[in-house]
C-alpha positions in Angstrom: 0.0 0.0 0.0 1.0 4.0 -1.2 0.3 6.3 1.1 0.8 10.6 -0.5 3.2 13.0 0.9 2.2 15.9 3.0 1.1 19.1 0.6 4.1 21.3 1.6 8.1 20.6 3.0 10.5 22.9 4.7 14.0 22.2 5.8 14.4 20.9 9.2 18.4 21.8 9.6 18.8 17.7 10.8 20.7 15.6 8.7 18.8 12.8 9.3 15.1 14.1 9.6 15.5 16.1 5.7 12.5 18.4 5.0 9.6 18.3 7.4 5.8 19.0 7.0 5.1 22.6 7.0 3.4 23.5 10.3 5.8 20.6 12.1 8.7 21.6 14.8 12.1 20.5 15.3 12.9 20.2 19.1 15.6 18.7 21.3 14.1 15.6 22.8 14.6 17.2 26.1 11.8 19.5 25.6 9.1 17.7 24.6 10.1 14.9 28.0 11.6 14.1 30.8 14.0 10.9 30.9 15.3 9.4 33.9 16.7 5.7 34.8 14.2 3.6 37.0 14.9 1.9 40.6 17.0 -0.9 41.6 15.2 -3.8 42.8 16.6 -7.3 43.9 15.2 -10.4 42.0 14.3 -11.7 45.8 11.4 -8.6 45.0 9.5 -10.1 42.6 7.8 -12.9 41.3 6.6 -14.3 38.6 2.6 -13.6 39.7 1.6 -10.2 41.8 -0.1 -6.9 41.6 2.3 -4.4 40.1 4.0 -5.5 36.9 8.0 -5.2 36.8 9.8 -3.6 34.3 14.0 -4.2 33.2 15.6 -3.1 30.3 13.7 -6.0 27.8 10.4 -5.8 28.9 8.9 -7.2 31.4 10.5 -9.4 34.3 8.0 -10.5 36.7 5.5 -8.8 39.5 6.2 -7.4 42.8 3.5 -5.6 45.5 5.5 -2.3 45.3 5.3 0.3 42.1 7.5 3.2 41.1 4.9 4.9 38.5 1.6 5.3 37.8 0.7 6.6 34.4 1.3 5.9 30.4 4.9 6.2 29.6 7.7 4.9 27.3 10.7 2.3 28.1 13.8 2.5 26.8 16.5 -0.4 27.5 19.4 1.3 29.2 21.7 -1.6 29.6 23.0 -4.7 27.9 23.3 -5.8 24.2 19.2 -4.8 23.5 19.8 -1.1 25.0 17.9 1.5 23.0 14.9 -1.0 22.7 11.4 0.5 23.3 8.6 -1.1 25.3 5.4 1.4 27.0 3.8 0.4 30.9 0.7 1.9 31.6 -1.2 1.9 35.3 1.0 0.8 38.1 4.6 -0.6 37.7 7.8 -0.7 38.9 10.4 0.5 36.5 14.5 -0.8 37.4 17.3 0.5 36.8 18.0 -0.9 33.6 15.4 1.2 32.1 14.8 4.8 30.9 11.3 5.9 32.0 10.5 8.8 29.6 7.4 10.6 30.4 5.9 12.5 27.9 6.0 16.5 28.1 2.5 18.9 27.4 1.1 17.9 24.3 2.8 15.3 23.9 1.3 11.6 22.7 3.1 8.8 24.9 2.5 6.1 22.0 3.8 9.3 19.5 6.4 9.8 21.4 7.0 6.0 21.7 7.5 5.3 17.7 9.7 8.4 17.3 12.3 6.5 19.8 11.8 3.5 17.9 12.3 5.1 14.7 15.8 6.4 16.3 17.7 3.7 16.6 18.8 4.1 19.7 21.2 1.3 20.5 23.2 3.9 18.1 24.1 6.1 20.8 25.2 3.6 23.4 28.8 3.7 24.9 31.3 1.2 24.1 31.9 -1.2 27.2 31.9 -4.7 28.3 28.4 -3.9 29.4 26.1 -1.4 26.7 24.6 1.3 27.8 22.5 4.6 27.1 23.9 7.8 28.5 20.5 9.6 28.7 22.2 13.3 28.5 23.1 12.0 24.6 19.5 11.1 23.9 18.4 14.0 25.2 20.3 16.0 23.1 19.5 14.8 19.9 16.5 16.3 18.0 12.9 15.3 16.6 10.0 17.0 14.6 7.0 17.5 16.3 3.7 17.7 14.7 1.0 19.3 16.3 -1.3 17.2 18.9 -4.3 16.1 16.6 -1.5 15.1 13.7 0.3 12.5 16.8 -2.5 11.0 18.1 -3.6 10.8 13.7 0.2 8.6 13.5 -0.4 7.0 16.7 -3.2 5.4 16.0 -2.5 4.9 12.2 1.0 2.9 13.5 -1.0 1.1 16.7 -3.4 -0.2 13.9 -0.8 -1.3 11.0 2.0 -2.7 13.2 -0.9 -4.5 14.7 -1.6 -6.5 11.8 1.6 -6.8 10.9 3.0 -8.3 14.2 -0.2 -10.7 13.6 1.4 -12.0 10.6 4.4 -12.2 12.1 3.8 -14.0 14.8 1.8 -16.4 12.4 4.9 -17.0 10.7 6.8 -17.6 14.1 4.1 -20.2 15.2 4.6 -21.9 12.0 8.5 -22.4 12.1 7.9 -23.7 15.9 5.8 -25.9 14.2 8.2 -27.1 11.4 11.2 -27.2 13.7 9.3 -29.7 16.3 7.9 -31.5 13.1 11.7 -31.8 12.5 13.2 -32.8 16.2 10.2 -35.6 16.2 11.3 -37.0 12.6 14.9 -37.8 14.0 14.1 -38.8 17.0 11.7 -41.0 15.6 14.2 -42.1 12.9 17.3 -43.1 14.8 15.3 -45.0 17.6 12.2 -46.9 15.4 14.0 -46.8 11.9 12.9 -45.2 8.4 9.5 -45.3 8.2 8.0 -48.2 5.9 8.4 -46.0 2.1 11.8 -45.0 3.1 13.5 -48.3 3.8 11.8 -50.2 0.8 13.2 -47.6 -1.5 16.6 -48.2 0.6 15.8 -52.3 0.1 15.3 -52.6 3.7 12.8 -54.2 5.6 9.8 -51.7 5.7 8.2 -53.4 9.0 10.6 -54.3 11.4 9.8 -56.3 14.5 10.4 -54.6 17.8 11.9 -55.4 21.1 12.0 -53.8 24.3 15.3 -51.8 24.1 16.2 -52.9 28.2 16.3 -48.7 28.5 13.4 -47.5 30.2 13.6 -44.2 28.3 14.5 -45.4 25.4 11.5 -48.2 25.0 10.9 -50.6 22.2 13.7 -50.7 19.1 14.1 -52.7 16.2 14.5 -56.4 17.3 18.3 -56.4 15.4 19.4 -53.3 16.4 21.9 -53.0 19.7 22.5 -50.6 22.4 25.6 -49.5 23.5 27.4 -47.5 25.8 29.4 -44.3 23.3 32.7 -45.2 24.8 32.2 -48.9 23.1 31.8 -47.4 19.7 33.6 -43.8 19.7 36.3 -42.2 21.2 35.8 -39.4 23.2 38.5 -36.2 24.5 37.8 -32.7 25.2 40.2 -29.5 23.6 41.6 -27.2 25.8 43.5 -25.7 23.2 44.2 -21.8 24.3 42.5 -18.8 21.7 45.5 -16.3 23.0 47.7 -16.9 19.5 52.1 -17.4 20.6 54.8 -16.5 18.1 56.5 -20.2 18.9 53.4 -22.1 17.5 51.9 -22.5 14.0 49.1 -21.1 12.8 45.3 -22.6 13.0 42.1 -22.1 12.8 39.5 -23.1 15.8 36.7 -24.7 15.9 34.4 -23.0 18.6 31.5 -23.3 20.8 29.4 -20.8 18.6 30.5 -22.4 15.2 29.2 -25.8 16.5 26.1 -24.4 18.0 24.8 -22.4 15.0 26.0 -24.9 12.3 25.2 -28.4 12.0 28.1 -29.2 9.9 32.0 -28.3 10.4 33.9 -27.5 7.4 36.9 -25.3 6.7 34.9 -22.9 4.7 33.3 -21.6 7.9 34.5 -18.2 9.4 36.5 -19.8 11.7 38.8 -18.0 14.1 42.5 -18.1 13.4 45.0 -18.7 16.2 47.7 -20.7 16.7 49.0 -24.0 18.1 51.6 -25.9 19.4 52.4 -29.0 17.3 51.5 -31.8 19.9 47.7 -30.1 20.0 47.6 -30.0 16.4 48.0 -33.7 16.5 45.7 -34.0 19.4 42.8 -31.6 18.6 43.1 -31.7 15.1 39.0 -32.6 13.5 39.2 -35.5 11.5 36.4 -36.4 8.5 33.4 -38.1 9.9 33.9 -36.6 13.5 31.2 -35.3 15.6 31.7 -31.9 17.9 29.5 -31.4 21.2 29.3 -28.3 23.3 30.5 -29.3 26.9 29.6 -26.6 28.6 27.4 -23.7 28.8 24.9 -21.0 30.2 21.8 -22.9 30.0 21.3 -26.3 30.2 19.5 -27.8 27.3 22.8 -26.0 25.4 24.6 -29.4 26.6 25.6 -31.3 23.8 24.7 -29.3 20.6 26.3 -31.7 17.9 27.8 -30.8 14.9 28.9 -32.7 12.1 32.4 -32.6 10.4 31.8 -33.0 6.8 35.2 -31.5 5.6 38.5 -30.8 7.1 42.2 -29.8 7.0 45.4 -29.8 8.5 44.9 -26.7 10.4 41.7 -26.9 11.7 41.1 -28.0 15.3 38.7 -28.2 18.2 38.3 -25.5 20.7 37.8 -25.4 24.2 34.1 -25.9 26.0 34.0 -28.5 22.9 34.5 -32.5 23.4 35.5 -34.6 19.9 33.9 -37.6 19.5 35.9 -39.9 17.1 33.4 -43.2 15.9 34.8 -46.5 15.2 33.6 -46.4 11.6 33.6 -50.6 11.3 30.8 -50.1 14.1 29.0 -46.4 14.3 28.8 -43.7 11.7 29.6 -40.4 12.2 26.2 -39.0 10.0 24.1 -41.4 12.4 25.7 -40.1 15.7 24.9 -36.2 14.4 21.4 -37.4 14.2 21.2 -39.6 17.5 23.0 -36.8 19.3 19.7 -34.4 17.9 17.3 -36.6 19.3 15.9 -35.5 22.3 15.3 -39.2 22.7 19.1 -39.7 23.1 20.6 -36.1 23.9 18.3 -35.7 27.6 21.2 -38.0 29.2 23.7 -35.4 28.4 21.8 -33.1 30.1 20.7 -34.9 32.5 24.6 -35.0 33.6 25.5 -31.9 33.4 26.8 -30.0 36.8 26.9 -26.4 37.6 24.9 -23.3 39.1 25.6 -20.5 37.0 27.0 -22.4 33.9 26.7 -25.6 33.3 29.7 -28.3 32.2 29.0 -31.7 31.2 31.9 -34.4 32.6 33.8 -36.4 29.7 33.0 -39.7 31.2 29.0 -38.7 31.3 30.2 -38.7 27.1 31.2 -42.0 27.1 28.5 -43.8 29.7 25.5 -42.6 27.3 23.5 -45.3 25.3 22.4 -45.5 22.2 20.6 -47.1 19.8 23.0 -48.7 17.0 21.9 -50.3 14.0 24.4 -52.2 11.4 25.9 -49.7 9.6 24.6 -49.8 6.2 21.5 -49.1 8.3 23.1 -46.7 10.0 23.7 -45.0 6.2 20.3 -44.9 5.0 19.1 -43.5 8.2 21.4 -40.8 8.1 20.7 -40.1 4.5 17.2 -40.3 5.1 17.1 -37.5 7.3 19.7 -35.2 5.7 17.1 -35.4 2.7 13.9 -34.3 4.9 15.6 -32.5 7.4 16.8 -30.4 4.5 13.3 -29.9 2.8 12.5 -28.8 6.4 15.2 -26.6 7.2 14.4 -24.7 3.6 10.8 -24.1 4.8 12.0 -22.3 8.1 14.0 -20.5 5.7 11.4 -19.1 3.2 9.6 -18.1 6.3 12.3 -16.3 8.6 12.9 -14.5 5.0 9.2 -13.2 4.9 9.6 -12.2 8.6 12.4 -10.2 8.1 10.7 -8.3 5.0 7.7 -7.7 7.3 9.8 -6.2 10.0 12.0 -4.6 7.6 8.7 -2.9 6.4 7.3 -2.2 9.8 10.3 -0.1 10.7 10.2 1.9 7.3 6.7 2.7 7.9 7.0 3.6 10.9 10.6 6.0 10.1 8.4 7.0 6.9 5.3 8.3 9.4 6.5 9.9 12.5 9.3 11.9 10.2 6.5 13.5 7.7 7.6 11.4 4.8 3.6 10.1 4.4 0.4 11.7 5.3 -1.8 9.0 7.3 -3.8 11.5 8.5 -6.5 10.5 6.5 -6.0 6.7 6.8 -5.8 6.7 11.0 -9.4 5.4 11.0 -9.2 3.7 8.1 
């Protein structure tokens, strides 16, 4: 949809605002409100159910009987790698220190006032340091045009109602790729502890209805009656890296394998942007990732993080394991690596990891918990057409998600330009803000 320019422009003097409306103003932000960081409040203050919502830098955090506000006003993340994000709390609430609570000055629409802070980017303006954060005296100086009242409440309400139904569809889109990516984690799961279903194996001139056993696991159930179960450490080797990222003048150069290429890629291959360091040579013989190996996080922030797998599909010379990673090396004449990937996805096998994993704060999951897990193991030509089986749907799956994270990002790509394009003057919506 078009939506016309205003009639008439003028010069605003602000690089980034161009020509205004006629009839608009251009003001420093601290005169049309008042900014100032909320209250500090202990998490031993709140819970997750009470009378007086609680407000941190990303939204809401939980309830507490006490309230630092009462009114309509705008939120603006003050701290942390989301600083500069906008959120509004109306009626009673407590506002903490990691948020700006702006109030709106006279004449001034809160949800206006709300979308022009979007619109501004603000994480922009944070200061460099380990932890992000908004220096409110450099908000406040930078500028905005004002239109008068009854033209704000016109792009507030024109906004409230379009970003509406576009976060609809967007959150239609988001339900669906939940929905694909559980359709996905059921489908290996399934896979690596039943077998291919009955089309799949006849085309891979398998049996199409094997005869089940009870596994001996209770967890695991019922398997295919010739299938085994065995402990990892029977069928894979199994070490942990604690090769160092600080690079030394005495050792060669090589390029690591780390906990976030493993955990955003299923597959390890040199072609990945992988950090470059360097090693001594007795850890390049030791660490170095061999075809067919599988990668596992060993230790993390949150606990269902424990053993991410990855799959090494390519190698070379120089390219090794990090640390909070452990390798897992299979005896090909008894376990593929392509079938441990997908055992090591299934929650069906992966909830012993962890299950075994130790820590408070950060979790780390012990290298002979690695080697006590069971699982399911077919013969290995088996094994093959499992693994191929899956890389095939999982694939057709994965491009789905794709298609839709893609039309998600055009919406919200679109969302933002209408919103820059509304509260700057570039459209006219007065005539569409009861449309």
């Amino acid at each position: 949809m078009t939506y016309p320019p205003y009639p008439e422009y003028k010069s605003s003097g602000v690089g980034w605002l161009g020509d205004v409306p006629v009839g608009w103003e251009v003001k420093l932000l601290r005169y049309v409100s008042y900014m100032k960081a909320g209250q500090g409040i202990t998490v031993d203050m709140f819970d997750e159910e009470g009378e007086n919502p609680v407000y941190g830098g990303n939204g809401l955090r939980g309830y507490t009987s006490g309230f630092t506000h009462e009114g309509d006003y705008v939120l603006i993340g003050r701290q942390g790698a989301l600083c500069g994000n906008i959120n509004y709390a109306e009626g009673r609430f407590w506002a903490s220190e990691h948020a700006v609570v702006v109030t709106p000055g006279a004449n001034i629409h809160v949800h206006w006032l709300g979308e022009v802070l979007r619109s501004m980017n603000l994480n922009q303006y944070s200061i460099a340091a380990a932890q992000p954060g908004l220096a409110i005296d450099n908000i406040k100086s930078l500028y905005v045009a004002v239109p008068p009242p009854p033209e704000q409440h016109a792009i507030a309400d024109f906004l409230d109602r379009q970003t509406g139904r576009i976060d609809t569809l967007i959150t239609k889109r988001r339900v669906l790729i939940e929905r694909l990516k559980e359709k996905r984690s059921s489908l290996i799961s399934r896979t690596v502890t039943r077998g291919l279903p009955p089309d799949a194996a006849r085309a891979a001139g398998l049996d199409p209805h094997l005869p089940l056993r009870h596994s001996g696991v209770e967890w695991l159930g019922d398997v295919p009656e010739h299938w085994e179960v065995k402990r990892l450490k029977i069928t894979a080797n199994t070490w942990t890296s604690n090769v160092d990222k600080v690079p030394s003048e005495d050792e060669l150069p090589v390029r690591l394998c780390n906990y976030t290429d493993v955990y955003y890629n299923d597959h390890i291959h040199p072609g990945l942007e992988l950090m470059e360091t360097t090693a001594t040579a007795e850890e390049i013989q030791r660490f170095r990732l061999h075809l067919g190996d599988v990668v596992i996080t060993k230790d993390s922030e949150e606990w269902d993080d424990i053993a991410v797998p990855a799959l090494v599909t390519e190698t070379a010379p120089d390219l090794l394991c990090g640390y909070h990673l452990a390798i897992i090396r299979p005896n090909l004449r008894k376990l593929l690596g392509a079938f441990l990937f997908r055992a090591l996805q299934s929650s069906a096998v992966n909830h012993q990891f962890q299950i075994a994993a130790t820590g408070v704060t950060r979790y780390g999951l012990p290298k002979s918990a690695i080697g006590e897990a069971l699982l399911p193991l077919p013969p290995v030509d088996e094994q093959r057409a499992i693994a191929d089986f899956l890389d095939r749907q999982t694939a057709k799956i994965d491009r789905m998600v794709s298609l839709e994270e893609a039309v998600i990002d055009r919406l919200q790509e679109y969302r933002s330009a209408l919103i820059t394009a509304a509260v700057t003057g570039k459209i006219d919506v007065r005539e569409r803000a009861e449309v």
